[in-house]
N, C-alpha and C positions, 0 to 999 in steps of 0.2 A: 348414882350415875349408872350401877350396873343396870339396874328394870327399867330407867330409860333407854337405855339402849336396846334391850330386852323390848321396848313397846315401839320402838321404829324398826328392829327387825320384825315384828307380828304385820306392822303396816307395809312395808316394803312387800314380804310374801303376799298381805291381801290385796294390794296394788296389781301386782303378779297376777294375780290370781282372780281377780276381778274382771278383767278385762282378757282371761282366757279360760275361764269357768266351763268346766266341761260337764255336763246334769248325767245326775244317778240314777234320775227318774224324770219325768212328767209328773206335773200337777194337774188333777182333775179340774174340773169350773168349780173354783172357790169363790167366784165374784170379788176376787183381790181384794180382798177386806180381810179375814182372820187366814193365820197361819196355821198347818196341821197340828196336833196335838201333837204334843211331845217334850220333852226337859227342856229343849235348848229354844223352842219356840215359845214357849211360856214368858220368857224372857224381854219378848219382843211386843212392843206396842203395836194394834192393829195398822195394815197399811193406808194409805190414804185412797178414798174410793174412786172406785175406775180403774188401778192397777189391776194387777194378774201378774202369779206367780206361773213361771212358765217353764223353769227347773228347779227342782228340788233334793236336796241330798240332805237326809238326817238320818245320824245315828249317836252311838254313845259317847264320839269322839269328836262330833260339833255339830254345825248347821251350815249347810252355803244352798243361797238360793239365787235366782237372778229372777228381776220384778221388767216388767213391760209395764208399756202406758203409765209413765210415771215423768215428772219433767224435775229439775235442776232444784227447783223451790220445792215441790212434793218429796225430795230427796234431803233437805235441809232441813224440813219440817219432822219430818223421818226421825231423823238422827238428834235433835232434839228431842224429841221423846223419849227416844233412848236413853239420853240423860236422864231424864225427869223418871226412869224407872229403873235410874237406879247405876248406869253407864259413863258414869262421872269423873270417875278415877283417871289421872295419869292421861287426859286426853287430848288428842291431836287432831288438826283439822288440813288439808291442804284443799287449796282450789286455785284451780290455773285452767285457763282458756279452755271453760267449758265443760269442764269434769272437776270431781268433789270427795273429796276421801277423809271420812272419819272414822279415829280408832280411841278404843275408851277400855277402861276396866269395868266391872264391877267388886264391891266387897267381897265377893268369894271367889275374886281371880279370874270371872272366864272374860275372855277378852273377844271384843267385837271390833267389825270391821263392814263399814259401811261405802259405797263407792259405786259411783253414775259416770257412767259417761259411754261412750260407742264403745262395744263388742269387736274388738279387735280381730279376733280367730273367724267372725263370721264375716267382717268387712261390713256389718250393717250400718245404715244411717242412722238410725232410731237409736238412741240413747236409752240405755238399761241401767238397773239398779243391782249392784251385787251388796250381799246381807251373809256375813259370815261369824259365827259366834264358835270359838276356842274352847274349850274345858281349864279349867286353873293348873298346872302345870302340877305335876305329885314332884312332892320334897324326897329326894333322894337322902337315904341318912349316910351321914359321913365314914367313912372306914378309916380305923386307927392304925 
């Protein structure tokens, strides 16, 4: 019961966080198809073509991107792959009126969080994708 709880607090935050995603960086012209090199992208199944990644933030301590040109089923399709590499674990789905939130583990704990729908902070029309991957949480050892 506790890492349930523990996997709807991760999604509540990406929820959060999704839909006020603030970028670290700009992405150069990737042609929306692979993600930059790195740990926490490796992870991730290429996008579906015709996207564009249009913020990016990776470093040691996760991944959050927001995806353009992407629609409701290219974001289902997503997040199924995810699974299929490996994002299986402990997983959650919400969809309500137009927007889509999936959160998953992987075997070695990092936890993902997937979520479309309008960009709130910007007021834009156009429906985005947020793509955020967690690190597996370090085991604190116990003091006697």
């Amino acid at each position: 019961m506790r890492k349930r709880s523990k996997l709807l607090v991760v999604i509540g935050i990406a929820i959060i966080l999704c839909f006020s995603f603030v970028a670290c960086g700009k992405a150069e012209d990737n042609k929306g198809v692979k993600w930059p090199e790195g740990e926490n992208s490796d992870l991730l199944p290429n996008l579906p073509e015709g996207s564009k990644i249009t913020q990016i933030s990776q470093s040691k301590d996760g991944l959050g991107a927001t995806v353009k040109n992407i629609s409701m089923d290219d974001c289902k399709d997503f997040a199924k792959r995810c699974k299929e590499k490996g994002f299986n674990e402990k997983v959650q789905t919400i969809e309500n009126e137009g927007e889509y939130t999936f959160g998953a583990y992987n075997k070695k704990g990092n936890a993902l969080a997937v979520c479309y729908g309008r960009n709130l902070e910007d007021n834009e029309k156009d429906k985005e994708m947020s793509v955020m991957i967690f690190p597996p949480e370090k085991e604190t050892s116990k003091t006697k």
